[in-house]
MDAnalysis code that builds the backbone (N, CA, C; Angstrom):
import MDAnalysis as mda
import numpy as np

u = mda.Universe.empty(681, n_residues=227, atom_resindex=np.repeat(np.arange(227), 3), trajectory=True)
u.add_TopologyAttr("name", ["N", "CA", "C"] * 227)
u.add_TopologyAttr("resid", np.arange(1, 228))
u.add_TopologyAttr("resname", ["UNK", "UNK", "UNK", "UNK", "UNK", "UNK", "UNK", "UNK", "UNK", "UNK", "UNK", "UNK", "UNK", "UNK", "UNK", "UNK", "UNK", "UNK", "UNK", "UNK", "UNK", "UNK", "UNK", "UNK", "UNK", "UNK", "UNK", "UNK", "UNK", "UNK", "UNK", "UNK", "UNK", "UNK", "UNK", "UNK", "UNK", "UNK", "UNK", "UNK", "UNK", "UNK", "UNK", "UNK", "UNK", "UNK", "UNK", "UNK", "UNK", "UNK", "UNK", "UNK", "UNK", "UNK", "UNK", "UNK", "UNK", "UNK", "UNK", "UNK", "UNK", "UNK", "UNK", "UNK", "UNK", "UNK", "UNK", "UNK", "UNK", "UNK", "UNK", "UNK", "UNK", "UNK", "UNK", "UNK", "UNK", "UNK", "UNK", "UNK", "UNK", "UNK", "UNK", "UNK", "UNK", "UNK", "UNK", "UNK", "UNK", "UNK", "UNK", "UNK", "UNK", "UNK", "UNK", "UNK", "UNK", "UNK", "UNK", "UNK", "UNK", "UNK", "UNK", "UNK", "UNK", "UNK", "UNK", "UNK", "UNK", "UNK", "UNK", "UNK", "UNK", "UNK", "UNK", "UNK", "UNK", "UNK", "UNK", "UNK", "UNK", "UNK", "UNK", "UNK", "UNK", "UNK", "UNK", "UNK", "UNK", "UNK", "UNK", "UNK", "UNK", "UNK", "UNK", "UNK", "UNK", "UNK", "UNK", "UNK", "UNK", "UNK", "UNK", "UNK", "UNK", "UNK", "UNK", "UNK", "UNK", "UNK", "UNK", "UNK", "UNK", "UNK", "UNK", "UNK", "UNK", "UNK", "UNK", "UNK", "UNK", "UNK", "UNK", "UNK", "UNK", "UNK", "UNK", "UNK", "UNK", "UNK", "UNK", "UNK", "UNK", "UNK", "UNK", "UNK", "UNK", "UNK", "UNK", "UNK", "UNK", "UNK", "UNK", "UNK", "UNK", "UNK", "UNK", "UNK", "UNK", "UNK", "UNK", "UNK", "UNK", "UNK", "UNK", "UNK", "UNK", "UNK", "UNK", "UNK", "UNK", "UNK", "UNK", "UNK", "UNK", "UNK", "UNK", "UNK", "UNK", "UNK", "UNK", "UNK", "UNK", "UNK", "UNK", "UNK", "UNK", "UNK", "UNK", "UNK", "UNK", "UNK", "UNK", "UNK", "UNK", "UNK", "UNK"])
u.atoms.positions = np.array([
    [-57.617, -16.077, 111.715],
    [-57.413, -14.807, 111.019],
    [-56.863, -15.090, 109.631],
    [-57.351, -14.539, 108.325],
    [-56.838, -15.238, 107.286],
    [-55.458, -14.026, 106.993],
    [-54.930, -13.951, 105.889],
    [-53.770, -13.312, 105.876],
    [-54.381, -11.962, 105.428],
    [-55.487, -11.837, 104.757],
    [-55.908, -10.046, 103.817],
    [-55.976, -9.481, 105.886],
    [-56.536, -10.010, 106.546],
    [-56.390, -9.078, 107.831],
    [-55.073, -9.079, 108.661],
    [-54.219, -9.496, 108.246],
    [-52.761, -9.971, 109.117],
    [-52.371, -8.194, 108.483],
    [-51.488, -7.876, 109.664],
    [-50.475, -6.679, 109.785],
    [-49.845, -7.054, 108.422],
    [-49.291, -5.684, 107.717],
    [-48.545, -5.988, 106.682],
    [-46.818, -6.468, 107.354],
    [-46.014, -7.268, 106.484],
    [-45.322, -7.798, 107.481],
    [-43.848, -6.994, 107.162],
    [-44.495, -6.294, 105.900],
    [-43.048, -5.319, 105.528],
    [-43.414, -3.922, 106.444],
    [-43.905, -3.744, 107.278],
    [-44.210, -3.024, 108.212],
    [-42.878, -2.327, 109.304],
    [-42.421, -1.568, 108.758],
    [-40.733, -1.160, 109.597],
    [-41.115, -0.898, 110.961],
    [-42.378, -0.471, 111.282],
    [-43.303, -0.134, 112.521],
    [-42.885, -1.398, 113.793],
    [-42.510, -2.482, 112.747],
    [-43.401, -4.182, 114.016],
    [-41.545, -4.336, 113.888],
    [-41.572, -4.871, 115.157],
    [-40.055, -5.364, 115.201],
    [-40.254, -6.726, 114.435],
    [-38.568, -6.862, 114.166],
    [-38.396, -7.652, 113.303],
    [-38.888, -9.319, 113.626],
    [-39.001, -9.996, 114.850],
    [-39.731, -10.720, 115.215],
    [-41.121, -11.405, 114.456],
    [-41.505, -10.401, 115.081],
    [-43.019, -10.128, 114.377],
    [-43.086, -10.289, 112.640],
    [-42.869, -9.221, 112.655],
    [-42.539, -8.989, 110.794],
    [-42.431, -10.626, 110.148],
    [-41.232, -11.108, 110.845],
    [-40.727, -12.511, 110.581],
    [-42.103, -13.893, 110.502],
    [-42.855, -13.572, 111.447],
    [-43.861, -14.532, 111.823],
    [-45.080, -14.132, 110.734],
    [-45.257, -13.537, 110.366],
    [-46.207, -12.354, 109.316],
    [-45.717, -12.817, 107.949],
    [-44.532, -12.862, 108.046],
    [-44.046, -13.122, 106.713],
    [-44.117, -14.924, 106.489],
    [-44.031, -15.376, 107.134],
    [-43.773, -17.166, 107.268],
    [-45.981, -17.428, 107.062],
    [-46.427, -16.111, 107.740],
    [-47.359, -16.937, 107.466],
    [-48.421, -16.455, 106.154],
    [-48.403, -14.858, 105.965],
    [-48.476, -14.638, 104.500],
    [-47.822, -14.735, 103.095],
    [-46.498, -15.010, 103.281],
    [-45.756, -15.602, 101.968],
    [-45.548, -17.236, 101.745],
    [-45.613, -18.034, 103.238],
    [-44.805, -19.392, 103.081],
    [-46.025, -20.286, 102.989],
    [-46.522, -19.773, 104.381],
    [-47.616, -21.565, 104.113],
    [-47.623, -22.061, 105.485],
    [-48.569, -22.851, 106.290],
    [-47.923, -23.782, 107.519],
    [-47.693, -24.764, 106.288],
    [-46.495, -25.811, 106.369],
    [-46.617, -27.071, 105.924],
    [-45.468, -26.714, 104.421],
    [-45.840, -25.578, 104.077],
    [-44.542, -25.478, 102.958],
    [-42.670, -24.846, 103.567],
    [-42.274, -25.361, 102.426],
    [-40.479, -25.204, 102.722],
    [-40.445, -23.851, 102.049],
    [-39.136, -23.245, 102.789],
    [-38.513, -21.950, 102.555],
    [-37.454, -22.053, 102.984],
    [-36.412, -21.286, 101.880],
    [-34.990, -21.202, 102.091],
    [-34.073, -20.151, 102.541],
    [-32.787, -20.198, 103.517],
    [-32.357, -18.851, 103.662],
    [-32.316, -17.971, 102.973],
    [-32.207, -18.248, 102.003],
    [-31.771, -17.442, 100.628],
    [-33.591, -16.466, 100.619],
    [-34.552, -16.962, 100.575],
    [-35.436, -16.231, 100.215],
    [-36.091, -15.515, 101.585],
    [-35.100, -16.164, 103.223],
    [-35.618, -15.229, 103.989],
    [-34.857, -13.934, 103.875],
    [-33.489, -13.964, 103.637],
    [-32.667, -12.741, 103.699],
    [-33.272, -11.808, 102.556],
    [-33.705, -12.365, 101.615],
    [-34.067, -11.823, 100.430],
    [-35.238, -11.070, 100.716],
    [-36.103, -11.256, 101.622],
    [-37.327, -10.678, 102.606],
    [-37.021, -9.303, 103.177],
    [-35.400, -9.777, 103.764],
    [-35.605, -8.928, 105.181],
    [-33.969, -8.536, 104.795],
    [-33.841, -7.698, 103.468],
    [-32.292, -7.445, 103.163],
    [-31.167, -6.540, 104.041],
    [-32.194, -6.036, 104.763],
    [-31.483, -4.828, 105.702],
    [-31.159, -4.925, 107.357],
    [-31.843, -6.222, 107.728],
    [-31.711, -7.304, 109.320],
    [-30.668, -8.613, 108.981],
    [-29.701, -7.776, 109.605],
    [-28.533, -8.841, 109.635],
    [-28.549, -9.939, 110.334],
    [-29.392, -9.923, 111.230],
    [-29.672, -11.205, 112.113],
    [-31.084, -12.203, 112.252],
    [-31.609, -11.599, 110.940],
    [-32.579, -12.381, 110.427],
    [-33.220, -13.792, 111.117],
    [-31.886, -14.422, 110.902],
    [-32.220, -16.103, 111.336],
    [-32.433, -16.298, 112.824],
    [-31.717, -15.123, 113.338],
    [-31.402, -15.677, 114.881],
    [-33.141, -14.836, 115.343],
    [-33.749, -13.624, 114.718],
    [-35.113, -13.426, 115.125],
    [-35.845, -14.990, 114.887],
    [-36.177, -15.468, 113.940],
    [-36.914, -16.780, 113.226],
    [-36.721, -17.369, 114.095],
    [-35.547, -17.497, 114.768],
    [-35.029, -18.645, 115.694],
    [-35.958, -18.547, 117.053],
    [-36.510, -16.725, 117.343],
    [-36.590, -16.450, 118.033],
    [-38.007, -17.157, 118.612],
    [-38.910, -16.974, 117.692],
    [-40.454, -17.989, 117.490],
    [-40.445, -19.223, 118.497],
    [-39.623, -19.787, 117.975],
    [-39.736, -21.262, 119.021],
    [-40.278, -21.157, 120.026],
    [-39.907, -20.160, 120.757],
    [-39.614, -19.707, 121.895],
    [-41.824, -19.186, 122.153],
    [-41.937, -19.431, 121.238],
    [-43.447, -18.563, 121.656],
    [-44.669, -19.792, 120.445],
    [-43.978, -20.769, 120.397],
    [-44.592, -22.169, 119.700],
    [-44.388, -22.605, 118.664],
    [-43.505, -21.437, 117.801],
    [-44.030, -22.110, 116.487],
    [-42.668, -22.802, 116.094],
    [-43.116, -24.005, 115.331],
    [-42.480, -24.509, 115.086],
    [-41.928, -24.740, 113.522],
    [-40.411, -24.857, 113.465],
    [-40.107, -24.517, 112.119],
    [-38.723, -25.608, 111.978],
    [-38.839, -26.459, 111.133],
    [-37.677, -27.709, 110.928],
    [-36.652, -27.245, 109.951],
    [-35.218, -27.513, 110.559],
    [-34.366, -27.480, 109.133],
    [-33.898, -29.173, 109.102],
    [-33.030, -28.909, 108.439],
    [-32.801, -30.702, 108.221],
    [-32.382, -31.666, 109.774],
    [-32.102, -31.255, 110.320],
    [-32.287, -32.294, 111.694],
    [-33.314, -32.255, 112.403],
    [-34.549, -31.885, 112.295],
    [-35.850, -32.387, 112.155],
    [-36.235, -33.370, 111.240],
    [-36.349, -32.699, 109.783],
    [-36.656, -33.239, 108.910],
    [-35.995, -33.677, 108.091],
    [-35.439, -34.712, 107.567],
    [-34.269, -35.478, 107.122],
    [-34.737, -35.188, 105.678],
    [-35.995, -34.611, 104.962],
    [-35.962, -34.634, 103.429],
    [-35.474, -33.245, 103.210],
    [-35.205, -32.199, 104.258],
    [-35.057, -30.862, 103.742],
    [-33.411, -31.201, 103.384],
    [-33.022, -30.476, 102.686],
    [-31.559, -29.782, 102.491],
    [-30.856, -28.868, 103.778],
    [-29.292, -28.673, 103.634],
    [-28.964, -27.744, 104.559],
    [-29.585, -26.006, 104.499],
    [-30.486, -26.155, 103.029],
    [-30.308, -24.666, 102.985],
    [-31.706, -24.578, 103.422],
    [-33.055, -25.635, 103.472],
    [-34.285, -25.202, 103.457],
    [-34.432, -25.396, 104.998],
    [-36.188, -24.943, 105.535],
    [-36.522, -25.410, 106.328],
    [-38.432, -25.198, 105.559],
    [-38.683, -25.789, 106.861],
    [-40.237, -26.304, 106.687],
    [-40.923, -25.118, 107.864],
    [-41.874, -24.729, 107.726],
    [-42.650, -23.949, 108.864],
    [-44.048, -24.867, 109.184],
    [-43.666, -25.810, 110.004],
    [-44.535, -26.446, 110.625],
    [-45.129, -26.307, 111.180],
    [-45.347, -25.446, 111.979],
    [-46.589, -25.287, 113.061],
    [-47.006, -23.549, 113.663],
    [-48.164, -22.746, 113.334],
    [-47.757, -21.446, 114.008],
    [-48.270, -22.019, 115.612],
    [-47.952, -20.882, 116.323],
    [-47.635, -20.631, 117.069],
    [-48.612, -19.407, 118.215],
    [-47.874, -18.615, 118.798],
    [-48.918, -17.768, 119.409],
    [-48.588, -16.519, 118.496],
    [-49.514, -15.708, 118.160],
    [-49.532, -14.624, 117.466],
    [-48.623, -13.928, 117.572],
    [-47.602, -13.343, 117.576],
    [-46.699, -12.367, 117.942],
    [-47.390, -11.167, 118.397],
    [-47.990, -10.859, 116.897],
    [-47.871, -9.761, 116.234],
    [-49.054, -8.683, 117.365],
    [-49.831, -9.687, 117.779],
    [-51.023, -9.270, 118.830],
    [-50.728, -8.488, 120.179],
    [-51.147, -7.343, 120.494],
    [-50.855, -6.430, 121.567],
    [-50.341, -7.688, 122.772],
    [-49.523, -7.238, 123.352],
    [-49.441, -8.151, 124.481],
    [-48.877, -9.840, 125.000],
    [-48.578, -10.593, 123.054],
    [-48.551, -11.690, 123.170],
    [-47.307, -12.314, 122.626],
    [-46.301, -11.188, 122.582],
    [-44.950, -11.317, 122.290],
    [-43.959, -11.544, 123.501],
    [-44.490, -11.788, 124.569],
    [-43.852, -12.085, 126.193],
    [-43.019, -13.387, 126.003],
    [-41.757, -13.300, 126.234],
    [-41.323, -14.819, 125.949],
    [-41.997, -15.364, 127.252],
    [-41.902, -16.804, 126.675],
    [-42.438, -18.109, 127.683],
    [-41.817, -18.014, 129.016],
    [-41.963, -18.303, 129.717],
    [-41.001, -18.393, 131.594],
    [-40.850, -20.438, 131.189],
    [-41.792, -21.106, 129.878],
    [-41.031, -22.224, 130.243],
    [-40.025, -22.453, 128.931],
    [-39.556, -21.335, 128.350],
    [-38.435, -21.647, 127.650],
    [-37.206, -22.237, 128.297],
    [-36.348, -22.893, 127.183],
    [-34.956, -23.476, 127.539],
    [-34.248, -22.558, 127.126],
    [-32.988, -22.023, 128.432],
    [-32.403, -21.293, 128.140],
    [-30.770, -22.227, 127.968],
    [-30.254, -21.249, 127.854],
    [-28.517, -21.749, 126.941],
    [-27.871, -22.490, 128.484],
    [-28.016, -21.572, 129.605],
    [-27.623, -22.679, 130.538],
    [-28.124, -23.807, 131.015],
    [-29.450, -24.139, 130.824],
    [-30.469, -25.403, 131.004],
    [-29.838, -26.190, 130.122],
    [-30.471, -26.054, 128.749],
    [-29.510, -26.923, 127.965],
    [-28.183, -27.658, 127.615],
    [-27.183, -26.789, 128.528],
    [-25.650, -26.921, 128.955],
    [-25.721, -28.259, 129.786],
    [-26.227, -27.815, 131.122],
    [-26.537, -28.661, 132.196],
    [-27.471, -30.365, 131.628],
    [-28.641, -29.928, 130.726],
    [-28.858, -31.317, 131.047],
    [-28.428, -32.230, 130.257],
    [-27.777, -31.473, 129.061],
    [-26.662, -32.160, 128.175],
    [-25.590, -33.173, 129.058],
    [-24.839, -32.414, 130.041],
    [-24.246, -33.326, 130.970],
    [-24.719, -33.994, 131.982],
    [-26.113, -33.974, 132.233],
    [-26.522, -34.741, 133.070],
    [-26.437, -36.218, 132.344],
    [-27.261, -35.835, 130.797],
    [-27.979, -36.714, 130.243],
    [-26.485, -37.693, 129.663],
    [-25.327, -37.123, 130.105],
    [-24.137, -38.268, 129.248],
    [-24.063, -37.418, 127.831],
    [-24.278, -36.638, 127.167],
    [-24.795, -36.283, 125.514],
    [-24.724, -37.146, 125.102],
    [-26.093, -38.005, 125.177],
    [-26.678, -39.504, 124.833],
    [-27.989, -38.891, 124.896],
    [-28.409, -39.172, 123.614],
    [-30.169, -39.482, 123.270],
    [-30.795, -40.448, 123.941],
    [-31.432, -40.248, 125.089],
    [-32.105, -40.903, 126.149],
    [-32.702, -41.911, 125.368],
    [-33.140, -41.755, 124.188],
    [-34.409, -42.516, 123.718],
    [-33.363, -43.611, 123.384],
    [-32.652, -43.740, 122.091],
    [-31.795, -44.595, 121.372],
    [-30.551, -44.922, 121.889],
    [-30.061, -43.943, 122.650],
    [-29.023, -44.131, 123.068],
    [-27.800, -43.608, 122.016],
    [-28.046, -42.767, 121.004],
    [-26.714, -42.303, 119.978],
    [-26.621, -41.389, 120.830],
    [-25.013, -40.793, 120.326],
    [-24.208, -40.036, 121.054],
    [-23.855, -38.458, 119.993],
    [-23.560, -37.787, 120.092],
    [-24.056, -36.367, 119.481],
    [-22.384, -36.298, 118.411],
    [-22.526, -36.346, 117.175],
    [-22.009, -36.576, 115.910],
    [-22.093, -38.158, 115.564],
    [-22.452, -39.021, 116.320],
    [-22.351, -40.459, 116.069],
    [-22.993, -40.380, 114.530],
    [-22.604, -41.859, 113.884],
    [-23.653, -41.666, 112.334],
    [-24.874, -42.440, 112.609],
    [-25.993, -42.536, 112.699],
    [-26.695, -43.578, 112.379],
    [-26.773, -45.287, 112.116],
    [-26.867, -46.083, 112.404],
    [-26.687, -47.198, 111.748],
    [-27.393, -47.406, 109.701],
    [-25.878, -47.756, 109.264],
    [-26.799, -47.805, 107.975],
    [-26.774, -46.517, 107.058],
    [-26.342, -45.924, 107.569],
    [-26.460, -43.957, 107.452],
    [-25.061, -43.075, 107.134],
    [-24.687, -42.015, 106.570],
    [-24.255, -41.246, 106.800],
    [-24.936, -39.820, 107.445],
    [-26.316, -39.814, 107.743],
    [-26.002, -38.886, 108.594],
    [-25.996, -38.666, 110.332],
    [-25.192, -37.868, 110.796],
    [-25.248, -37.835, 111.399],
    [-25.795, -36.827, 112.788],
    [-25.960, -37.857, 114.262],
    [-26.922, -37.306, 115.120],
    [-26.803, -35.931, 116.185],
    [-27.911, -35.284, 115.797],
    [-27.644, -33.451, 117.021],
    [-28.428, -34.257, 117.938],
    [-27.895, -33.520, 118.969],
    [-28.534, -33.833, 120.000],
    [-29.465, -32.077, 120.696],
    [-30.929, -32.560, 121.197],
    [-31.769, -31.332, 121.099],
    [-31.965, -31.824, 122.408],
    [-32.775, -30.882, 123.717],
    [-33.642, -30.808, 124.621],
    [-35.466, -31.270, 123.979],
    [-35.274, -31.537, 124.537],
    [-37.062, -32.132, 124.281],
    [-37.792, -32.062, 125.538],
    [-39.375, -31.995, 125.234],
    [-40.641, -31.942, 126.638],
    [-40.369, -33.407, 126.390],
    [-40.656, -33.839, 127.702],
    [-41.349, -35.254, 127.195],
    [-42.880, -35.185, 128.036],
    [-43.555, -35.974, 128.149],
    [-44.675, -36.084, 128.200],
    [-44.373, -37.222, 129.821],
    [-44.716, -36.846, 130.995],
    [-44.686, -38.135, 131.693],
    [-45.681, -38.419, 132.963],
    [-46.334, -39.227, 132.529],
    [-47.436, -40.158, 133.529],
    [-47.002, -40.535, 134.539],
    [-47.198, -39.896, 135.611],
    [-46.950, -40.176, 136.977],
    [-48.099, -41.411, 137.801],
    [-47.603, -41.888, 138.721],
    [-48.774, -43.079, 139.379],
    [-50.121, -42.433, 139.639],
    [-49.835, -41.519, 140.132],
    [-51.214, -40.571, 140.678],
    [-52.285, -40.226, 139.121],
    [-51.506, -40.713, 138.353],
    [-52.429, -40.006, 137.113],
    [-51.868, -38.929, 136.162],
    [-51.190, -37.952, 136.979],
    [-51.141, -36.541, 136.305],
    [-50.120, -36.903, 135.315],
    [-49.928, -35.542, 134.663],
    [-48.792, -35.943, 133.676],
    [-48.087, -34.661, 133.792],
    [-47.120, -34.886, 133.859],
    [-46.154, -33.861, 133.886],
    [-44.813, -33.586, 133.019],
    [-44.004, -32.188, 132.239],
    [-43.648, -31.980, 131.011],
    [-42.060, -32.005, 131.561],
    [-41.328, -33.155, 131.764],
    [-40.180, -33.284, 131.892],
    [-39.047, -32.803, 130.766],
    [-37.661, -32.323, 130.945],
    [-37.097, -32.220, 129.905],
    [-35.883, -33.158, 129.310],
    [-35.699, -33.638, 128.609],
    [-34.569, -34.886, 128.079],
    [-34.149, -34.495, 126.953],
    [-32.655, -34.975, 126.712],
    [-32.050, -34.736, 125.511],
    [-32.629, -36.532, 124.391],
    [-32.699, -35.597, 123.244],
    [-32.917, -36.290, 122.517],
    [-32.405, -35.964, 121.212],
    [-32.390, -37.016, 120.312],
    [-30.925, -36.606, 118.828],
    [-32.612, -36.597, 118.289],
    [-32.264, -35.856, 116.707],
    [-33.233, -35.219, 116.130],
    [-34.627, -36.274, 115.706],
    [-33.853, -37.281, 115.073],
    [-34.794, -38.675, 114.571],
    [-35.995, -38.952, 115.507],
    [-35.398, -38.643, 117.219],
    [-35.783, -39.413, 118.347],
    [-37.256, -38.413, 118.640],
    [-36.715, -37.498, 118.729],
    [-37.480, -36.219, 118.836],
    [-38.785, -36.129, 117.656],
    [-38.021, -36.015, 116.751],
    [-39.540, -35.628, 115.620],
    [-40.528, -36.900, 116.081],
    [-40.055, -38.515, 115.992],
    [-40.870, -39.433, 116.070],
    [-41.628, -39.689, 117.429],
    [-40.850, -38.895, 118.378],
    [-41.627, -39.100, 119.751],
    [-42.768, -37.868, 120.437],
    [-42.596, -37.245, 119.476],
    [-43.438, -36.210, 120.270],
    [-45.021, -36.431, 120.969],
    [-45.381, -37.552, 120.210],
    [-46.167, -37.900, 120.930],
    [-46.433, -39.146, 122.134],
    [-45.306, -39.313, 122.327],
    [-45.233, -40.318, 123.595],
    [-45.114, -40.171, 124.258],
    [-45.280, -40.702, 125.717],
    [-45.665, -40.599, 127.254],
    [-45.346, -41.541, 127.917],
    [-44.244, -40.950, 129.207],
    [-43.124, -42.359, 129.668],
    [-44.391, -42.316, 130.503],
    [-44.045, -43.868, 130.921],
    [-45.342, -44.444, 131.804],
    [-44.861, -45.025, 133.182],
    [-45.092, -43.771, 134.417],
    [-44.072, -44.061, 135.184],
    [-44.267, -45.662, 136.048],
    [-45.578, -45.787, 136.126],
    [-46.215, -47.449, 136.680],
    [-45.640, -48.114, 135.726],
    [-45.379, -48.100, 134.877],
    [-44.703, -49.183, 133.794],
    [-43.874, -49.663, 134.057],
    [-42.923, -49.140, 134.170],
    [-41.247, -48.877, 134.770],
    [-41.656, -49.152, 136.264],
    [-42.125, -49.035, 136.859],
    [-42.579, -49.514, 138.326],
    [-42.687, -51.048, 138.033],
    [-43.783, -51.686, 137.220],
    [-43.481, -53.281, 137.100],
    [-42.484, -53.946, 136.605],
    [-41.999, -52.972, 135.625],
    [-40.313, -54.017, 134.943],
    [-39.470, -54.173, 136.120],
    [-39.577, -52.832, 136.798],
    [-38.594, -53.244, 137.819],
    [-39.284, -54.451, 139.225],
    [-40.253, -54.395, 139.106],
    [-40.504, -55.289, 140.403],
    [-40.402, -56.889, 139.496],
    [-40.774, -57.044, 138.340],
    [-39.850, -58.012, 138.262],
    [-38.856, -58.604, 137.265],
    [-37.597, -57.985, 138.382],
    [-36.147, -58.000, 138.217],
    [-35.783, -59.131, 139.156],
    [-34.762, -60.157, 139.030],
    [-34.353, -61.110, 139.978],
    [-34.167, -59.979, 141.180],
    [-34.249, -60.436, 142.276],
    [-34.203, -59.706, 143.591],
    [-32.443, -59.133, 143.426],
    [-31.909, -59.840, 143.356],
    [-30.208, -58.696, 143.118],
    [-30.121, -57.942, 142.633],
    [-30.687, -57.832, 141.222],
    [-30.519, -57.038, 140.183],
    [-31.560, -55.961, 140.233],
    [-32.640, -55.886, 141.481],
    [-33.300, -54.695, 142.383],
    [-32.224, -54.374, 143.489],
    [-31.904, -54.691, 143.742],
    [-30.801, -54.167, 145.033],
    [-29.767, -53.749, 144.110],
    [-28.947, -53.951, 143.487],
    [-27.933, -53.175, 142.873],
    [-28.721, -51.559, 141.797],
    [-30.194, -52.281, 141.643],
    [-30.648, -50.852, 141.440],
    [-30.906, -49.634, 142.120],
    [-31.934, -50.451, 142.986],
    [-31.850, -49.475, 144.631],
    [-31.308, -48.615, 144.313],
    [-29.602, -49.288, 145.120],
    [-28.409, -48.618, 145.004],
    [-28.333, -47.185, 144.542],
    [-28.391, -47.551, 143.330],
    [-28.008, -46.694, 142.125],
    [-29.315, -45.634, 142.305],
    [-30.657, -46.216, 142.895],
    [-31.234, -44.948, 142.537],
    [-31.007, -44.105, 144.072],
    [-30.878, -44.459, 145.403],
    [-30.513, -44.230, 146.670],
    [-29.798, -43.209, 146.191],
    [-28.477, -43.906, 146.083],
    [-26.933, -42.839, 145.406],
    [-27.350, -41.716, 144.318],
    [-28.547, -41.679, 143.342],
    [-28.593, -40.732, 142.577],
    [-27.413, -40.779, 141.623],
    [-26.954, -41.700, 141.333],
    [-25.511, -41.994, 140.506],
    [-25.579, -43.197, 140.410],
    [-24.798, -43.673, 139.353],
    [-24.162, -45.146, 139.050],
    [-22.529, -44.833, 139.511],
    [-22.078, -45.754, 139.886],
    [-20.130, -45.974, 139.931],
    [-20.016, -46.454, 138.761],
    [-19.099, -46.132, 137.683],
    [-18.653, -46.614, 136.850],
    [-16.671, -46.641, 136.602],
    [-17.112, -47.573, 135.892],
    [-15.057, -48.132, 136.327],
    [-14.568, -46.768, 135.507],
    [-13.060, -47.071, 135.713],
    [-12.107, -45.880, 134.914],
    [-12.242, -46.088, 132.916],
    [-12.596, -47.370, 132.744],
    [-12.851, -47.450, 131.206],
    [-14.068, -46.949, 131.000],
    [-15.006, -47.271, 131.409],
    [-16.200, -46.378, 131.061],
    [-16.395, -45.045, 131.470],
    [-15.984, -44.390, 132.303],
    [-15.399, -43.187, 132.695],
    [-14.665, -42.550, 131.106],
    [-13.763, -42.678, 130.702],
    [-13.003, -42.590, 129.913],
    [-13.137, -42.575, 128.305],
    [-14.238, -43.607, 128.445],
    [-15.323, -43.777, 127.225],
    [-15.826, -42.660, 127.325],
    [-16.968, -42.280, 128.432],
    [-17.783, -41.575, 127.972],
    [-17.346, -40.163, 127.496],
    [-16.165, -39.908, 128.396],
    [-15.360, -38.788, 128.051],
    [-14.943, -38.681, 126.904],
    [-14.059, -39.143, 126.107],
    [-13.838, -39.792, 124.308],
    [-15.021, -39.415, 123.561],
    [-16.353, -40.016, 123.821],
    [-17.393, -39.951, 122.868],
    [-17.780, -38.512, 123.116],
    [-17.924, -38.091, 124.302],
    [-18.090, -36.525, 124.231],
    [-17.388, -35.434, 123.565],
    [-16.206, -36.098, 122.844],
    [-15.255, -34.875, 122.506],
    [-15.858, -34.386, 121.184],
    [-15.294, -33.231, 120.336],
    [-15.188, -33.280, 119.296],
    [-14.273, -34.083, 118.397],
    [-15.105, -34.407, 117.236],
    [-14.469, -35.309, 115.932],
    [-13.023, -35.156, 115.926],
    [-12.407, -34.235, 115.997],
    [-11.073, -33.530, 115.617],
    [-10.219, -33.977, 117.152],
    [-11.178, -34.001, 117.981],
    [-10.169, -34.613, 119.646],
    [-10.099, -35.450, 119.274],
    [-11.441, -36.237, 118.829],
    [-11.358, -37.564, 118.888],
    [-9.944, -38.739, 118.242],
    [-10.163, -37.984, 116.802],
    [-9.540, -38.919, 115.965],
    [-7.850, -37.855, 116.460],
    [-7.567, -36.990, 117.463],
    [-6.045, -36.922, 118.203],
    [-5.413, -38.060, 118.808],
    [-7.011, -38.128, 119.473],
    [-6.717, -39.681, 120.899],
    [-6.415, -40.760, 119.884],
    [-7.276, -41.117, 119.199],
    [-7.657, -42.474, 118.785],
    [-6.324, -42.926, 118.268],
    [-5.689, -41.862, 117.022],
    [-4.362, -41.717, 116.311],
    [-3.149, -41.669, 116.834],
    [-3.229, -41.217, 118.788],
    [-2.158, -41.178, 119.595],
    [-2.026, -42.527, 120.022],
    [-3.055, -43.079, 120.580],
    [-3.651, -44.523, 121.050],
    [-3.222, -45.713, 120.358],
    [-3.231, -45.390, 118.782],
    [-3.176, -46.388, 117.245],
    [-1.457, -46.834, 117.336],
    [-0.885, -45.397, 117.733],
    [0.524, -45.235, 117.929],
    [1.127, -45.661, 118.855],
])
């Protein structure tokens, strides 16, 4: 559909949603940057502007601010990818496979708030870097023995995420590293996968707890600790 047939998007008629997706795609561009400043400037009278935009994801489209994309600024983002039409009778239904605020809670602590992929920890800096890592939910993509593939969910820090989207854990893969493991070092895995848990001592316990805090706990402990 080119944009002369798109709904007008200053349309007070279309909820603000809509309007929003209309506007990203007759004023911005897929592939060009836009700044808060010129969405509020759009939509002067919707106080919650960002949190509709936000709302999109949720129905495909995809839109980066700087922890996606490391060249934007804090103030821009990029509109990368549309999405499903909003604006179309019928096709504004949120997803049933969205992530909701308690999913994301949960697999944050499953996952350690550790980027499965790299292993950084959520404010850590980068190596080499000042900036530093969010940690997001991600699909991943995963190849089961039988063939199929199926859309697992994992935390991943932003770097990990943009660069992996197209990869696919390979679950036979991981089936041969592990078969060959010295025979102990399969039995202490077993274990661990039997148990559905690892045991870990009271220092690593303690660690992981520390790295989970906020910056401001952190450097309480560290400064009580120093003392």
């Amino acid at each position: 559909m080119s944009a002369t047939e798109l709904p007008d998007w200053q349309d007070s008629k279309l909820g603000t949603m809509k309007r929003a997706a209309l506007w990203l795609v007759a004023e911005v561009g897929v592939g060009n940057v836009f700044t808060k400043t010129q969405l509020r400037d759009a939509f002067p009278d919707v106080a919650q502007i960002d949190r509709r935009m936000r709302d999109l994801r949720d129905h495909g489209w995809l839109i980066y601010t700087n922890r996606e994309d490391v060249s934007l600024d804090a103030s821009q983002q990029r509109f990368a990818e549309q999405g499903v039409p909003v604006w179309e009778p019928g096709r504004a239904t949120k997803s049933s496979s969205s992530i909701t605020a308690a999913q994301r809670r949960e697999l944050l602590v499953k996952d350690g708030y550790l980027c499965r992929s790299c292993g950084i920890g959520a404010a850590e800096n980068y190596a080499g870097s000042q900036e530093t890592a969010q940690l997001e939910v991600a699909r991943r993509k995963t190849l089961q023995p039988d063939g199929s593939i199926t859309i697992e969910l994992v935390t991943e820090c932003s770097r990990c995420r943009v660069g992996g989207r197209e990869l696919v854990a390979d679950v036979r893969q991981i089936v041969e590293r592990i078969r060959q493991l010295p025979s102990f070092d399969r039995k202490i895995l077993a274990g661990w996968m039997a148990d559905g848990q690892r045991e870990y001592s009271e220092i690593e316990k303690l660690w992981a707890a520390y790295r989970a805090l906020p910056a401001t706990a952190r450097a309480e402990i560290s400064g009580a600790f120093a003392s």
